[in-house]
C-alpha positions in Angstrom: 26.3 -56.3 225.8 29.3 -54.0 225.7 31.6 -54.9 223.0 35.1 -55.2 223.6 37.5 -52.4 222.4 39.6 -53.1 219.1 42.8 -51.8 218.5 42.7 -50.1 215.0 45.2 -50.0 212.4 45.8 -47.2 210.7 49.0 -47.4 208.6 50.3 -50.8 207.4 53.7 -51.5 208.2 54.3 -55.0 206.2 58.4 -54.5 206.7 57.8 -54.3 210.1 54.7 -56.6 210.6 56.8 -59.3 208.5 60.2 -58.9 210.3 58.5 -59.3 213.8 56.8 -62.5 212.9 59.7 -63.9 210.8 61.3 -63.3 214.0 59.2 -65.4 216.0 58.9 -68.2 213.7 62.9 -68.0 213.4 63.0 -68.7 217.1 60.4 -71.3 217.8 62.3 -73.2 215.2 65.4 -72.9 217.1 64.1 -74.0 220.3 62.2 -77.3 218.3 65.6 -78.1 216.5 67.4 -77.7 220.1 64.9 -80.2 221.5 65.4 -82.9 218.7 69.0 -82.7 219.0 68.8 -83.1 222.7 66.8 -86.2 222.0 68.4 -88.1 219.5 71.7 -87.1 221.6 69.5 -89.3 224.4 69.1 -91.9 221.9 72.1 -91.8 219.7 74.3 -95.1 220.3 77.9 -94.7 221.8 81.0 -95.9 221.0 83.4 -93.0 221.3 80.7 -90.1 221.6 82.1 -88.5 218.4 78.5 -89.1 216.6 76.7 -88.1 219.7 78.2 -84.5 219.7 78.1 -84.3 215.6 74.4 -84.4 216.2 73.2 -80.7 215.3 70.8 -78.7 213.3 70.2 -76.0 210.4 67.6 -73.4 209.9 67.3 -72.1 206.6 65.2 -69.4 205.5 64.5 -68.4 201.8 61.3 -65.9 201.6 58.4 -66.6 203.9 59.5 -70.6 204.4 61.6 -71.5 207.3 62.6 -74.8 207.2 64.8 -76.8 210.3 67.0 -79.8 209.3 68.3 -81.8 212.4 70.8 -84.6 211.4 75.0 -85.2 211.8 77.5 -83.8 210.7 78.7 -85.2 207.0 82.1 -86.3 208.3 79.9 -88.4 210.6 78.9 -90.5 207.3 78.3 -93.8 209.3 75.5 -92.3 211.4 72.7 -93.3 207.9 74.2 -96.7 208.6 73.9 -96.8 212.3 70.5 -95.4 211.5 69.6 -97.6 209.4 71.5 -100.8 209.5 73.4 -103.0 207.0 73.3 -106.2 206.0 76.1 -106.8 208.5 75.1 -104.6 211.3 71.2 -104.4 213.0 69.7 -100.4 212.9 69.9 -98.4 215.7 67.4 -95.4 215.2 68.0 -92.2 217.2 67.4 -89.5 214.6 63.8 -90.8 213.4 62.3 -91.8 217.1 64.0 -88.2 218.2 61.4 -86.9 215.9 58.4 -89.2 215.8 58.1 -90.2 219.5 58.6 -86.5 220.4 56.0 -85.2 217.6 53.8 -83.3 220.0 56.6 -81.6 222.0 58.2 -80.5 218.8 55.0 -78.7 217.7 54.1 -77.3 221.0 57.7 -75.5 220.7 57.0 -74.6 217.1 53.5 -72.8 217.8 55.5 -70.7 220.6 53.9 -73.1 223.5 
């Protein structure tokens, strides 16, 4: 059996190597945070729309971790209580289901799927 031919490294580039992949990961996390945001904009209540539009996302990158928060805006306060409800007013989850009910999607775009 023939065996297949492997590419060989000869110099390591880690600046390089790194940058490219950081790169990619970087983008897959864009493209999962766009997709939560579309869905808890599906999801999110109205009553003006002003919430539904402060729905957004941050990627932050320190080192090799890249993390991606999705939430509102914090002018938008009220959204943890519409979220979450008060004694005076029932929840009405967008952000959480966004994430939970979509879990599979949200990885597939994270592995570059």
């Amino acid at each position: 059996m023939r065996r297949p031919s492997a590419k060989i490294i000869t110099e390591w580039r880690q600046k390089e190597f790194l940058a490219e992949i950081s790169g990619k990961v970087v983008s897959n996390m864009d493209s999962a945070c766009q997709y939560a945001v579309e869905q808890a904009q599906d999801r999110a209540p109205v009553r003006s729309g002003i919430m539904r539009a402060d729905i957004t996302y941050e990627i932050v990158v320190v080192g090799l971790v890249v993390t991606g928060w999705v939430g509102v805006l914090v002018k938008r306060f009220y959204a943890y209580f519409v979220e979450l409800g008060t004694s005076r007013m029932k929840a009405q989850p967008f952000l959480r289901p966004a994430i939970f009910n979509n879990a599979r999607q949200i990885v597939r775009r994270l592995t570059g799927g």
